[in-house]
C-alpha positions in Angstrom: 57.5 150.0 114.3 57.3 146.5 115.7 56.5 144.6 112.3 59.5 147.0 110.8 61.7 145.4 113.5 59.9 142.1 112.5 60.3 142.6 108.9 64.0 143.5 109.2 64.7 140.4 112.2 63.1 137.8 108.8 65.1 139.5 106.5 68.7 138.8 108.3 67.8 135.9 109.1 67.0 134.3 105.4 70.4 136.2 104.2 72.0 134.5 107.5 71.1 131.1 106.1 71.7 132.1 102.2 75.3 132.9 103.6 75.0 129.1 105.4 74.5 127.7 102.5 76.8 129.4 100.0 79.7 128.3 102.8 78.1 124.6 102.6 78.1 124.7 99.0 81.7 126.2 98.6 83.2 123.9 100.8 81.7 121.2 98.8 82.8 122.0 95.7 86.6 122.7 97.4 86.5 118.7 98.7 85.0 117.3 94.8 87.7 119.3 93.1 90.5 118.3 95.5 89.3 114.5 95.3 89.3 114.4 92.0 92.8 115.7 91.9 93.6 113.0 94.1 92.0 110.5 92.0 93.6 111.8 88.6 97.1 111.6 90.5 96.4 108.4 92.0 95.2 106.9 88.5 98.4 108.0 86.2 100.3 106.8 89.2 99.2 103.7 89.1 98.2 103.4 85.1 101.8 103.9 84.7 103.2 101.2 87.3 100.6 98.6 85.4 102.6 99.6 81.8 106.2 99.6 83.1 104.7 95.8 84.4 104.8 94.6 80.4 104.8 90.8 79.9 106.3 89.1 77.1 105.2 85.8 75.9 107.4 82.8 75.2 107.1 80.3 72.9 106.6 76.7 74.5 106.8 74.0 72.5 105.5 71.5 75.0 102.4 73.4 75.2 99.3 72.6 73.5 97.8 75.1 71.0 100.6 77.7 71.3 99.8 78.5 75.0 102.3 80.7 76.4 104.4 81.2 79.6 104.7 84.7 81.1 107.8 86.2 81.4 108.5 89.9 83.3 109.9 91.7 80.9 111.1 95.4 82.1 113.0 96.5 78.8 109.1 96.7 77.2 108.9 100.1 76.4 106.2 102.0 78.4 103.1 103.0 76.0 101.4 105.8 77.4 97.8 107.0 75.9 99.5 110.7 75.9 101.6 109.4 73.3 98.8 108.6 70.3 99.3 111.0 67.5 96.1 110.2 65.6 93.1 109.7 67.9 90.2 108.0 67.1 86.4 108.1 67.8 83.9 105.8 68.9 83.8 104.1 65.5 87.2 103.3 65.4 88.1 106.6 62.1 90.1 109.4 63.0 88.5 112.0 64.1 89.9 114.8 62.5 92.1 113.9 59.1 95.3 116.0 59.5 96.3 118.4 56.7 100.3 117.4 56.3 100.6 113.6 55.7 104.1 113.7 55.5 105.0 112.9 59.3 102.8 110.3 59.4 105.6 107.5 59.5 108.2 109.1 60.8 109.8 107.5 63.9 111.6 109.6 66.6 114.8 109.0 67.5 114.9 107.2 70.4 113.1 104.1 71.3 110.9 105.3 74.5 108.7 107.8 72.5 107.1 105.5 70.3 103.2 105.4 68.7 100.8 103.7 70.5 98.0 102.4 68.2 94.6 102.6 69.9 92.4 99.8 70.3 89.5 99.7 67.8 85.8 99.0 69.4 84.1 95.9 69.9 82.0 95.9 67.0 85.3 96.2 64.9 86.4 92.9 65.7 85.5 90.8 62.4 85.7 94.1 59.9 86.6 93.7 56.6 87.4 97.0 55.6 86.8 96.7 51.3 84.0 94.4 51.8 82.0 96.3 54.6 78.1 96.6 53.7 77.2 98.7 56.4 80.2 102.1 55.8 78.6 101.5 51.7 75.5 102.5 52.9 76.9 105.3 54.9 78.5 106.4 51.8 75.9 105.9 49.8 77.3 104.0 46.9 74.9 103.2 44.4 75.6 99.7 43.4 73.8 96.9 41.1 72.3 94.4 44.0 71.2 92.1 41.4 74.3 92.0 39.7 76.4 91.6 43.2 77.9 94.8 42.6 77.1 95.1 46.6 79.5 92.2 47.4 82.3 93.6 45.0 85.6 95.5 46.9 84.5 98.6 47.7 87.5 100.3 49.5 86.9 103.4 51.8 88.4 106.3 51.1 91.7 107.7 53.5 89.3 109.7 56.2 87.3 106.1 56.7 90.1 103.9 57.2 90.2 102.4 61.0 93.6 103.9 62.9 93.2 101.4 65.5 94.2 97.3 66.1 91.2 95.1 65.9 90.3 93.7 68.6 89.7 89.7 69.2 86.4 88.8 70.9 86.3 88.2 73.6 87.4 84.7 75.6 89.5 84.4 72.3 92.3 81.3 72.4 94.5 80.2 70.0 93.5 78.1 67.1 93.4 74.4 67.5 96.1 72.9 65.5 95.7 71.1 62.0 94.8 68.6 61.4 92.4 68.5 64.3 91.1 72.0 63.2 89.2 70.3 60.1 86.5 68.8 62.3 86.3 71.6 65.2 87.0 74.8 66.5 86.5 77.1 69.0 83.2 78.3 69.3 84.5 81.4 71.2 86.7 82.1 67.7 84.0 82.9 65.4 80.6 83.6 67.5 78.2 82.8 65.5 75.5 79.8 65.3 72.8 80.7 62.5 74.5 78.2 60.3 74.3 75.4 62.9 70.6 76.1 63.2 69.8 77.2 59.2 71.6 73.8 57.6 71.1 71.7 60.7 69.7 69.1 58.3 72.5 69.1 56.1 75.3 69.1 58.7 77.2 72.2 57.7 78.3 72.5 61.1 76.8 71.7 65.1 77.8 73.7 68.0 78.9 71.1 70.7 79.9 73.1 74.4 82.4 75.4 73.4 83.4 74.0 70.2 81.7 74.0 66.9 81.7 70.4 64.9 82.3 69.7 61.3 80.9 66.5 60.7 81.4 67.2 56.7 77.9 67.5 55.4 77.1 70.2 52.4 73.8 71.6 51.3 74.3 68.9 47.9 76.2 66.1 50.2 74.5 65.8 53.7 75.9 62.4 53.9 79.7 63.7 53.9 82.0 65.3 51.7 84.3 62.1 51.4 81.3 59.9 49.7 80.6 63.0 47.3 84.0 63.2 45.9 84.8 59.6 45.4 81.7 59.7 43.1 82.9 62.7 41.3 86.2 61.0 40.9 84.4 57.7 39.4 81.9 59.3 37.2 85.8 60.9 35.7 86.1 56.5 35.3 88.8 56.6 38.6 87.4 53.5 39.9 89.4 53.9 43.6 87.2 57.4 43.6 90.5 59.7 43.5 89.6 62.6 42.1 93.6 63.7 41.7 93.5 61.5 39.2 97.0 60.5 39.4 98.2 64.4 39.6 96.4 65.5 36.9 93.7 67.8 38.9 95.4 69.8 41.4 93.7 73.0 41.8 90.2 73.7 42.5 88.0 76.2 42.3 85.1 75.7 44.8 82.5 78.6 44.0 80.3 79.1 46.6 81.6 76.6 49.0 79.6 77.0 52.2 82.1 75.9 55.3 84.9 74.6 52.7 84.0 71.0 53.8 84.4 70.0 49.7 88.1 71.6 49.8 88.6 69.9 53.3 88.3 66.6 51.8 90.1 67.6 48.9 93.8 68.2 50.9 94.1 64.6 51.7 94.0 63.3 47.8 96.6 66.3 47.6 94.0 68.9 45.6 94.5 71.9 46.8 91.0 74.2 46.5 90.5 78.2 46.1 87.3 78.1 48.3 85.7 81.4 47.2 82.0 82.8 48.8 80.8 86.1 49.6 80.2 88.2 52.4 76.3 87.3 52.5 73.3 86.1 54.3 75.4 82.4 55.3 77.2 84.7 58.2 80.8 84.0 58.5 80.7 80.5 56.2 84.4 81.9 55.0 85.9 82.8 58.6 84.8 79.4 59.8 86.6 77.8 56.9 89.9 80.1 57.7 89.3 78.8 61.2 89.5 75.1 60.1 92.7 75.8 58.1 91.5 75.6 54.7 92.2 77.1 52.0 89.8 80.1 51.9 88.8 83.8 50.4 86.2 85.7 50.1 84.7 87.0 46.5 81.9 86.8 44.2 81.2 86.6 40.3 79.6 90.0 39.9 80.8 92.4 37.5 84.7 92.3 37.8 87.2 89.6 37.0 88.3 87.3 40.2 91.7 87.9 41.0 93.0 85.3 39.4 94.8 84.6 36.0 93.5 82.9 33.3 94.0 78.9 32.9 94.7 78.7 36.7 92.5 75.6 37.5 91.7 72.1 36.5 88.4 71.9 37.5 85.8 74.6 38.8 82.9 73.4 41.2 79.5 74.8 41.7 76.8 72.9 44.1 74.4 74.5 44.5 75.5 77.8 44.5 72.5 79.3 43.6 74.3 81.0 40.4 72.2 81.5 37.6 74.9 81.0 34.5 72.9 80.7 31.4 71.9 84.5 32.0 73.3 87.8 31.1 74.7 86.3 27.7 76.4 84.0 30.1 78.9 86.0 30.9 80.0 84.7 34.7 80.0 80.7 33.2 82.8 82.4 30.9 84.4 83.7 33.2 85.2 80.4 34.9 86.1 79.1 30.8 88.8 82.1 31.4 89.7 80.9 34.9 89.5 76.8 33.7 92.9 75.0 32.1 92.9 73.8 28.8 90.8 70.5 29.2 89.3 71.8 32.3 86.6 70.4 33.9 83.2 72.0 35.4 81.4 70.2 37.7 77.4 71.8 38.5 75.7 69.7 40.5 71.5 71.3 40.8 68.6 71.0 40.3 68.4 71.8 36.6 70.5 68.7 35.9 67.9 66.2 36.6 64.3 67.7 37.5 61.5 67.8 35.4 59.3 70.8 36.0 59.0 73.3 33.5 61.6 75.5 35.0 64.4 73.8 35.5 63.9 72.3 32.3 64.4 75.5 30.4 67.1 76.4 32.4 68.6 73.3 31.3 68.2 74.0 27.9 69.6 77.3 28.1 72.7 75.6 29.7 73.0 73.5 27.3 73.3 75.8 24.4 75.0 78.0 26.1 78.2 75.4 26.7 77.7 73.8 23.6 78.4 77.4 21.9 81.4 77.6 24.1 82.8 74.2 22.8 82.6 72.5 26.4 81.7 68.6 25.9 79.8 66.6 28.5 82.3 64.3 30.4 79.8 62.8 32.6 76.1 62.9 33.9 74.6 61.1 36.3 72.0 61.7 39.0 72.1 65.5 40.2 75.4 66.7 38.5 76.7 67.1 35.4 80.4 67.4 34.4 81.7 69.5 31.3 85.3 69.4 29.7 86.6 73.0 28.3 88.3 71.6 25.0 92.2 71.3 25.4 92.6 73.4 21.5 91.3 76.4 19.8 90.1 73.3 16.5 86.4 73.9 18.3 86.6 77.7 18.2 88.1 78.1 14.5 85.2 76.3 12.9 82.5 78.3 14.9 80.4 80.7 12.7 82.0 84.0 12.5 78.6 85.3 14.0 78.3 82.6 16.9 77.8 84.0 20.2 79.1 83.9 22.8 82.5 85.8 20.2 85.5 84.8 20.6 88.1 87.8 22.6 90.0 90.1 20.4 91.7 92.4 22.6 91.9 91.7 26.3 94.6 90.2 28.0 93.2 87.2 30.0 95.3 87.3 32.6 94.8 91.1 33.6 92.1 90.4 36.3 92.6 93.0 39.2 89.2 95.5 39.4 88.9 94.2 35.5 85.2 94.2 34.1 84.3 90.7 33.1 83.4 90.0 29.4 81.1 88.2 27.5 83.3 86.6 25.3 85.8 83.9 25.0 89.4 83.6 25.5 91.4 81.5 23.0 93.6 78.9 24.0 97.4 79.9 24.5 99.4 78.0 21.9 101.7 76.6 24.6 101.0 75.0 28.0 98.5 71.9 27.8 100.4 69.5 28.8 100.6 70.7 32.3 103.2 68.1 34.4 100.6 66.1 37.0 101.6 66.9 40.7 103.8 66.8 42.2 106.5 67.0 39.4 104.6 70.5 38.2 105.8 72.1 41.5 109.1 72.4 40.3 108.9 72.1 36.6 109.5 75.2 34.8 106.4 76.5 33.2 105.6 77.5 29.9 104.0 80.7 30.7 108.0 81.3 31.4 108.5 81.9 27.5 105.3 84.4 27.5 106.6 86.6 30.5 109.9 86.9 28.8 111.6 84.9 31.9 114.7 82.5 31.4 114.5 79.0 32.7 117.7 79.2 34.8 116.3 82.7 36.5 113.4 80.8 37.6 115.2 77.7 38.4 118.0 79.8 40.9 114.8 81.4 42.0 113.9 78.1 43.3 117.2 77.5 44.9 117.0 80.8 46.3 113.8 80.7 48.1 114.8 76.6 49.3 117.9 78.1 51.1 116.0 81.6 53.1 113.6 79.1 54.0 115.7 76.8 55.5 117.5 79.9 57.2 113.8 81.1 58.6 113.1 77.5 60.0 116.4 76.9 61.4 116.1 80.5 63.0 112.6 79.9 64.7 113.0 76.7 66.2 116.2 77.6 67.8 114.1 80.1 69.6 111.5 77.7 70.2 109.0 79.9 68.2 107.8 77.0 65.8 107.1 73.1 66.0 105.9 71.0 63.1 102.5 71.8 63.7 102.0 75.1 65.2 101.6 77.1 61.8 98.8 76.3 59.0 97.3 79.4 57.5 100.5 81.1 55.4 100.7 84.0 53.3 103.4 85.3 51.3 103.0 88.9 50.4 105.0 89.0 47.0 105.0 85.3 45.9 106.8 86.1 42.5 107.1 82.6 41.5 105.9 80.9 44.4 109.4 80.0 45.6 108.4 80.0 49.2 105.8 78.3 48.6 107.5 75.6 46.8 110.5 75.7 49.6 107.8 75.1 52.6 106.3 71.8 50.8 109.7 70.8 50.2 110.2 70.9 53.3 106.8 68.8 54.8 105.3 71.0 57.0 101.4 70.7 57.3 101.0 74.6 55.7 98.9 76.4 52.8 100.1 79.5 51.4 98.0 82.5 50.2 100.4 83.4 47.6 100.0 87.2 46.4 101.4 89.0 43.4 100.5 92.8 44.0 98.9 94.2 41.2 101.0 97.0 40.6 104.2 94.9 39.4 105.1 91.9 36.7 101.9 89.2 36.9 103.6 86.1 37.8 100.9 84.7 39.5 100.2 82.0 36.1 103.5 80.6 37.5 102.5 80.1 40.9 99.1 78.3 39.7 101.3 76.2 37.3 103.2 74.8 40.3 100.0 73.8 41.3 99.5 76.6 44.1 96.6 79.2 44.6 97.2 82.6 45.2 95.2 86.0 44.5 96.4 89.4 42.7 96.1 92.1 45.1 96.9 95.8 45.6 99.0 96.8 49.2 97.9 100.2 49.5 94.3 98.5 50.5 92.6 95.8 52.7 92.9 92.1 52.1 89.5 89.9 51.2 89.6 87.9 54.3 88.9 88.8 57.7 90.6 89.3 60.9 92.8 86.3 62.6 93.1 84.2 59.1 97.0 83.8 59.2 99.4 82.3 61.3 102.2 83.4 59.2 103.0 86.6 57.4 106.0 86.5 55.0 106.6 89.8 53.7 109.8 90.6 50.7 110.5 93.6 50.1 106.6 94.7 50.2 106.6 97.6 52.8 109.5 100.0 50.7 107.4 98.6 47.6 104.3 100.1 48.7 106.0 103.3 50.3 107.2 104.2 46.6 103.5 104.0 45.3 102.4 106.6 48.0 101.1 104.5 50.1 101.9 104.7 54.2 103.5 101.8 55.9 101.6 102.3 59.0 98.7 101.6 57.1 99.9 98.3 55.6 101.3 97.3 59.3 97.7 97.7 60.8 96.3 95.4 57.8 99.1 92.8 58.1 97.9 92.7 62.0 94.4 92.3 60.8 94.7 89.3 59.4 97.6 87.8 61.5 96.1 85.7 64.5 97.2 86.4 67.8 100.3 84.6 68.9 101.0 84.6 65.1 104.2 85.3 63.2 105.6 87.6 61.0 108.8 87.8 59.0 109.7 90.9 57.1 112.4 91.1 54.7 113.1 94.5 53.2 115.9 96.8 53.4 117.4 98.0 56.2 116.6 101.5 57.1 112.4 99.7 56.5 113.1 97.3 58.8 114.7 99.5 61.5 111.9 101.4 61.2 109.3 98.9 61.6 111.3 97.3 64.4 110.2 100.5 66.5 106.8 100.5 65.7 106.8 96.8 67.0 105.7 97.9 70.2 102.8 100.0 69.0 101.6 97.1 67.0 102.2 95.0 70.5 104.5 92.6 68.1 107.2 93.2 70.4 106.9 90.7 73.4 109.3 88.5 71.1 111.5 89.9 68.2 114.6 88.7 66.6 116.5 91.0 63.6 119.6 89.2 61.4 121.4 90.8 58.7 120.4 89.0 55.5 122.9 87.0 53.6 123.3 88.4 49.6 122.0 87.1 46.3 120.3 87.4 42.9 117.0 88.6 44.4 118.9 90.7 47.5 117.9 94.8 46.8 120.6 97.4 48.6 121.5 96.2 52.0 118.6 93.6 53.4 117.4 92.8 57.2 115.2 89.9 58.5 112.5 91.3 61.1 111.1 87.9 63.1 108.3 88.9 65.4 105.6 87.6 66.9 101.9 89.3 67.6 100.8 89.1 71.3 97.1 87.7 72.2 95.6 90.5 74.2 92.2 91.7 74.7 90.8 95.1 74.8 90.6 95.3 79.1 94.2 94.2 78.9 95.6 97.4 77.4 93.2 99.9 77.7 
């Protein structure tokens, strides 16, 4: 009876303290859930204080490097997380790709319930969406590696394309100015040093504190870029070294250019150069190039035309760029004879042009034949280069065996060059434009290619006048709202160049600028013209990524592109992401496009965090105005990623 009583007397007392502790752990769980509540609150509360606290910069022109004052602005429109309709994972896609595309762009009605684009991650920050290695593997593109297939656009499909703004890295600043920006940059800018310590010994570059140095060395030129082309220029018989040659080389085609220290050198004999390498094992030689201010793309002769027309350049430069020309029936040496201006000249300075072993002497032979088929003559050879001249008629081709390879081209049109197979064959002369006007008379001489694309002189020439006078307009606009000074803008692109008006109108009017000048592929190619005025520019198709990467421009000038691209399909939000790709922080944009486009974008500004300054002017009438016309001015904000997550 006693150990029944004892028995029982154990048995309350473990259920007294199982009661204990379900109290304990009750009252627990009450005080986590009610302090979380408390947090959640407390966190919106103040999430939403730090929004409505928006800062706008300010343009100072006093200040060095675009540095900025900041101004309270409490008109900013509050940008709440709630408010993203497309979310996006931790690689920076959408998560889930929605099955009605057609409210994708469509703005609400009133201005405080706008889009908020998310911010991509980290890793995004240098992406270059149709030249990314990495999402080909993932997609498991079967490519030709030893043709360079890999390092060909490869664009991803809708579901892969990044939602989000790329972000800078971090300790970003804005550029320094040109033309300081040729000999050093910000190390923060581009992060990256295995080209300082792979070509230490040829003085590509040297990382000095926080800046990175230029001292204008080359892999073929240690000794300076300078000394190199002053020998050029006087193996060409210039005895002062100039290899302008009074105007009569312009634009350059550097293939394989490293750091663009050879185009660098080239801007102050007023030779402009299409500095063109791909995305490869010399990390980032490109985006430090873009960071200088020089004229810069990236691309690759693999399998597909370049983007650009035919008889574009005066001379095409190769040193050492590890090209091997004489093989696959030669085919990527003719596609710089397509590229080259009737009396063109090639300039290959390597190895094969002066060593002795067995090797390089076959490979000279090769050469050889190979450019003596193609009519080239040698204009010089000395040392470690060797200079050929395309020949300025079609006499050399006519009295070629009917048999010679490489043949001559029967049915192409040379100029078609956007995601266009190369060919293995040559392109005839065109029976008009050899005597191309030196520089800078060609700038605004009309061209002959005018004839070919059925354009009348005095369309072209009111073009010009056109373009001098919205120019002007832009300028005047700017700098009364002390957005621009003479210096503070160097990498330009113009988004539909036509035929290179604005171009022409921004060297008219002496600012130290370069402009990227596209055609897109999908209208009239007048991109011969804008190579004729002695410019460089690229074919390209809107509805995808640029070839360059993130931060390259510091001005985006875009006519009439965004309602183009809307009519091919395409989404505007997409095209506003890319255009803030490649814009640098603190960098400008002006969009000129009808109005209801315009009004539109205007209210996306925030979203795009373009809207901290923003100007919108009614735009006079012309020849080239379409329906009723608006000019957006706006400039992109420098942020990073803790700032507006």
């Amino acid at each position: 009876m006693f150990g029944r009583s004892a028995a029982n007397s154990r048995m309350r007392g473990r259920n007294d303290i199982n009661a204990q502790k379900r109290r304990v752990l009750v009252t627990v769980c009450t005080l986590v859930l009610m302090f979380s509540l408390v947090s959640l609150y407390l966190g919106s509360f103040f999430s939403n204080r730090r929004n409505k606290l928006a800062v706008h910069y300010i343009f100072d022109p006093s200040a060095s490097g675009l540095e900025a004052n900041l101004v309270v602005d409490s008109k900013n429109t509050v940008l709440e997380k709630g408010e993203v309709s497309e979310k996006v994972d931790a690689s920076g896609e959408r998560s889930e790709a929605s099955d009605d595309e057609e409210s994708e762009d469509k703005i609400a009605s009133t201005d405080d319930t706008l889009e908020a684009f998310p911010v991509c991650d980290a890793e995004f920050s240098e992406t270059i969406p149709c030249l990314d290695l990495k999402l080909n593997k993932k997609l498991k593109l079967k490519l030709n590696h030893p043709l360079m297939e890999h390092y060909e656009r490869h664009c991803p499909p809708q579901e892969h394309r990044l939602q989000c703004l790329i972000p800078p890295p971090p300790n970003y600043k804005v550029p320094i100015r040109w033309p300081k920006s040729r000999d050093e940059v910000w190390q923060s800018n581009v992060p990256h040093n295995f080209l300082a310590i792979e070509k230490s010994d040829q003085h590509w570059m040297v990382v000095n504190g926080q800046k990175v140095i230029f001292p204008g060395g080359g892999t073929h030129f240690p000794n300076g870029a300078d000394k190199y082309i002053a020998s050029l220029a006087k193996m060409l018989k210039n005895e002062e070294g100039n290899l302008s040659m009074d105007g009569k080389i312009r634009t350059v085609l550097d293939i394989g250019c490293g750091v663009a220290s050879f185009g660098a050198y080239l801007l102050s004999l007023e030779v402009i150069a299409m500095s063109i390498a791909p995305n490869d094992v010399h990390q980032n030689q490109i985006q430090f190039a873009l960071e200088r201010g020089i004229p810069a793309t990236l691309g690759v002769l693999g399998t597909k035309r370049v983007p650009y027309p035919s008889n574009s350049f005066d001379l095409a430069h190769c040193s050492r760029c590890r090209i091997e020309w004489h093989q696959r029936d030669g085919i990527l040496l003719l596609e710089v004879d397509r590229l080259l201006k009737p009396g063109g000249y090639f300039i290959w300075s390597a190895p094969p042009a002066y060593r002795e072993d067995v090797e390089n002497r076959q490979i000279w032979k090769d050469m050889t034949e190979l450019v003596t088929n193609m009519c080239w003559t040698v204009a010089a050879h000395q040392d470690q280069t060797v200079i050929w001249q395309k020949p300025l008629t079609n006499e050399c081709y006519e009295k070629r065996p009917e048999d010679q390879v490489p043949p001559l081209c029967k049915t192409s049109d040379p100029d078609s060059a956007w995601e266009v197979p190369m060919e293995a064959c040559i392109n005839p002369l065109p029976d008009e434009g050899r005597n191309v006007e030196p520089w800078p008379k060609r700038m605004v001489s009309p061209s002959s290619r005018l004839k070919q694309l059925r354009i009348e002189e005095k369309k072209f020439l009111s073009d010009t006048n056109i373009w001098k006078k919205r120019v002007e307009f832009y300028w005047r606009t700017l700098r009364a709202a002390n957005q621009v000074e003479q210096s503070s803008v160097r990498n330009v692109m113009d988004m539909k160049a036509n035929y290179g008006g604005f171009a022409a109108a921004l060297r008219e009017k002496d600012l130290s600028v370069w402009v990227m000048n596209v055609v897109p592929s999908s209208g009239a190619n007048t991109l011969g013209l804008v190579y004729d005025r002695g410019f460089i520019g690229s074919l390209h198709n809107w509805c995808e990524a640029f070839s360059t990467y993130p931060r390259t421009y510091d001005l985006l000038h875009a006519w009439t592109i965004l309602s183009d691209i809307e009519g091919q399909n395409c989404r505007i939000k997409d095209l506003l992401l890319e255009m803030d790709r490649i814009l640098r922080p603190m960098g400008l944009v002006i969009i000129r496009d009808r109005a209801d486009t315009v009004d539109r974008v205007r209210k996306l500004l925030p979203a795009l965090r373009w809207s901290n300054w923003h100007h919108v002017v009614e735009a006079d009438e012309s020849d080239l105005s379409h329906e009723d016309e608006k000019i957006l001015f706006a400039r992109k904000e420098l942020w990073q990623p803790e700032d507006v997550l």
